[in-house]
N, C-alpha and C positions, 0 to 999 in steps of 0.2 A: 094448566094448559102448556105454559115453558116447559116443564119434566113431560108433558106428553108425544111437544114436540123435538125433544131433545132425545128422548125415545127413538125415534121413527129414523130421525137423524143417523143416530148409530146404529138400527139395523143398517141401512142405507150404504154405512158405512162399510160395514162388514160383508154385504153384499156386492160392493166394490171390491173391496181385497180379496175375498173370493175368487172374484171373475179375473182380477187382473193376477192372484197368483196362481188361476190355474191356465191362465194365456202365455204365465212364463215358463209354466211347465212345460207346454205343449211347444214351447219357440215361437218365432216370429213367422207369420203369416198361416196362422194355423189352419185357415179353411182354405187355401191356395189352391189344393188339389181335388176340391170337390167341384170344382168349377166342369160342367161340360163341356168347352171348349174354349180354348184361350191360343196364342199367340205370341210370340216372341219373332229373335233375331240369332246368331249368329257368328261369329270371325272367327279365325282360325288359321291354323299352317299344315301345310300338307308337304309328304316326300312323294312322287310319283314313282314308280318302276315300270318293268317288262320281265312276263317272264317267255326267253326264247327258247326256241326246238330247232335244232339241234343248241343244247345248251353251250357248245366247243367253238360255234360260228360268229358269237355274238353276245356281248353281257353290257351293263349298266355298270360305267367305269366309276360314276360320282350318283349317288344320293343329293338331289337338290332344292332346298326349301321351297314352296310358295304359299299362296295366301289365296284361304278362301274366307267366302260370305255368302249368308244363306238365308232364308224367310223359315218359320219354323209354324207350325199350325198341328193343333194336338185335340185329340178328341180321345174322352175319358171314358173307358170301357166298363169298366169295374174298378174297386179298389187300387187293385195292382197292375191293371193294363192299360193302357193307351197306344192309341193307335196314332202315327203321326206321320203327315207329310212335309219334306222340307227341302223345297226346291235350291240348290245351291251351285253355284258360283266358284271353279276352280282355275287358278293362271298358277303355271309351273312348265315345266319342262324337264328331260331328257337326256341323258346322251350316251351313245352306244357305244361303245368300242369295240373296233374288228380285230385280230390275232396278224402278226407282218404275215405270217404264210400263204395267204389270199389273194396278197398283192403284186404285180407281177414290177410294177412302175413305182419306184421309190419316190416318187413325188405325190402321189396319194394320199389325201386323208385317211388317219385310222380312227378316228373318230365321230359321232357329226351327232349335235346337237336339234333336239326337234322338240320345238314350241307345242302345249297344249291348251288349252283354258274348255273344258269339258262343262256344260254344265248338265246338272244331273239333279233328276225326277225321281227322289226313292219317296218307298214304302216304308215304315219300320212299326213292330211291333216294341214297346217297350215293356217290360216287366221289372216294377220296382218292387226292394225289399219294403218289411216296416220300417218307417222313419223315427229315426234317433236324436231328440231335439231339434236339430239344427241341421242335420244331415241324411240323406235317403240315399244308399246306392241303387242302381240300376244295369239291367243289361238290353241290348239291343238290337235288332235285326233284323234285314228285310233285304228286298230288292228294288233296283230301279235300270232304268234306261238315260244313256245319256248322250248328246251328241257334242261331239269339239268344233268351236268354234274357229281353229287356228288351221282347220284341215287345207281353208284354200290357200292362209297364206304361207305352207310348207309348199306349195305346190312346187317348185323348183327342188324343193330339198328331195337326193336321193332315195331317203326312206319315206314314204306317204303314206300316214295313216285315213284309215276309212274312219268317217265322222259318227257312226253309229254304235252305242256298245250295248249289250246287257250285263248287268252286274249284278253279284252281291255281296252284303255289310251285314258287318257283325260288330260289335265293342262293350267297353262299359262306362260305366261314368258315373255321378253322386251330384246328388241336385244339393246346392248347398243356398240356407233360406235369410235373406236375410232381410228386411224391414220394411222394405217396398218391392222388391223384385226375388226371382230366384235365381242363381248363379249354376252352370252344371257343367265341368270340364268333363270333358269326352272324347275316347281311343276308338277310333273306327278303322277297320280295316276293310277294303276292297277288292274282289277278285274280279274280273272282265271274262268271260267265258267267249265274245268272238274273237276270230282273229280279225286285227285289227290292222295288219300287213295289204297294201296296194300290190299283188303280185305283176298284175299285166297293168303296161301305165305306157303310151303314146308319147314319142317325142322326147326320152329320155335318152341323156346322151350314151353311148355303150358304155364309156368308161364307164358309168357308174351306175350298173346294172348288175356288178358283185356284192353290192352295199345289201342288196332284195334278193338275187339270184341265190345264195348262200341259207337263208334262212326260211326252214319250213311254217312256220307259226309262230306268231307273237300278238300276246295276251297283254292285258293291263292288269298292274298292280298300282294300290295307290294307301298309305298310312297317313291319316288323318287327325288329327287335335283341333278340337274345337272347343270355345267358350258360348255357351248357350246361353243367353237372358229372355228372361222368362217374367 
C-alpha cells in the first residue's frame, strides 16, 4: 500500500513539473490574451503640434510635453486582432510664432501660447505579432473624434480654436507580461483633418486680427507615449 501510494505520488509529481515547466515556457500569464474582453488603464506624455498653410505665416516655435490618461477596453477578435476602445485624457499646449514682417507695431507679440486638453473618442484596430515569452509586438490604428475642453477658456486669446476635431492614429507598441498584469509602451501619432482655426470671431480687438487674418488652415498634430496596464 506505502509503494502504491508512493507511486501515485510521483506521477503527481511529475505531472506538476510538467505543467509548471511548460507555464515557464510559455511566460507569465499565458492565457491573458484569450480572455474576450478585459480592461485596463493608461498615462502617458504627449508633444502637441500644428500643421499651418501657408507654412511662411506661422510655425510651432517650442515642442511642449504634457500628460495624458486614458480608460482602455479591448475586445478579442481573433488571435491577432482586437479591437479597442480608449477614451483618453489630454492637457498640453501650444505656441505659435509669427515672422517680425507682419507686424507693423513693435510692441506686439510674436508669439502666443494656446492651452489645449482635448479628450478624445478613438477606434483602434490592434494586430499583434506571435508572442515571444514575455514579449508580443503590435501595431495600431484607427480613428476618433475629439473635443477641447480649454476652447472657452482661450476665448480672449487671439488664435481660437474650434472644439471639435476628426482624427487619425497609427503607432506601435509590445505588450510586455509580467505576473499579475500586462505592461505595453506605445508610439502613437495623430493627424486632425479639420481646420481647427476660429476665422470669423466677434469682439476681437483689430490689433489682433493678424495673429488669424494671415493664416489659411491649421490642423492638429499630436505624438503620443503611453504606458498601457492591462
Amino acid at each position: 500500500m506505502v509503494i502504491h501510494n508512493l507511486k501515485k505520488y510521483i506521477l503527481l509529481a511529475y505531472i506538476m513539473l510538467g505543467i509548471c515547466t511548460t507555464m515557464q515556457a510559455e511566460g507569465n500569464l499565458p492565457y491573458v490574451d484569450q480572455k474576450t474582453i478585459h480592461f485596463g488603464f493608461l498615462l502617458g506624455i504627449n508633444t502637441m503640434d500644428f500643421s499651418v498653410t501657408p507654412t511662411e505665416s506661422a510655425r510651432i516655435s517650442t515642442l511642449k510635453p504634457g500628460f495624458t490618461v486614458g480608460i482602455i477596453s479591448d475586445l478579442r477578435l481573433n488571435r491577432y486582432l482586437n479591437l479597442r476602445f480608449t477614451p483618453t485624457l489630454h492637457f498640453g499646449e501650444r505656441e505659435l510664432s509669427y515672422p517680425d514682417s507682419i507686424f507693423t507695431d513693435l510692441t506686439s507679440t510674436r508669439s502666443l501660447t494656446i492651452s489645449s486638453i482635448p479628450i478624445c473618442l478613438p477606434i483602434y484596430l490592434k494586430y499583434s505579432a506571435e508572442r515571444k515569452g514575455n514579449y508580443r509586438p503590435y501595431l495600431i490604428g484607427g480613428v476618433g473624434i475629439s473635443y477641447d475642453l480649454a476652447t472657452a477658456a482661450n476665448a480672449e486669446n487671439p488664435v481660437l480654436l474650434k472644439p471639435f476635431d476628426f482624427y487619425t492614429e497609427f503607432g506601435v507598441g509590445c505588450d510586455i507580461y509580467f505576473s499579475f498584469f500586462k505592461l505595453a509602451p506605445e508610439l502613437k501619432y495623430s493627424i486632425g483633418f479639420n481646420d481647427m482655426l476660429t476665422h470669423q470671431r466677434s469682439g476681437l480687438n483689430p490689433k489682433d486680427e493678424v495673429y488669424t487674418k494671415i493664416i489659411q488652415r491649421l490642423t492638429s498634430r499630436m505624438i503620443t507615449l503611453s504606458f498601457n496596464f492591462e
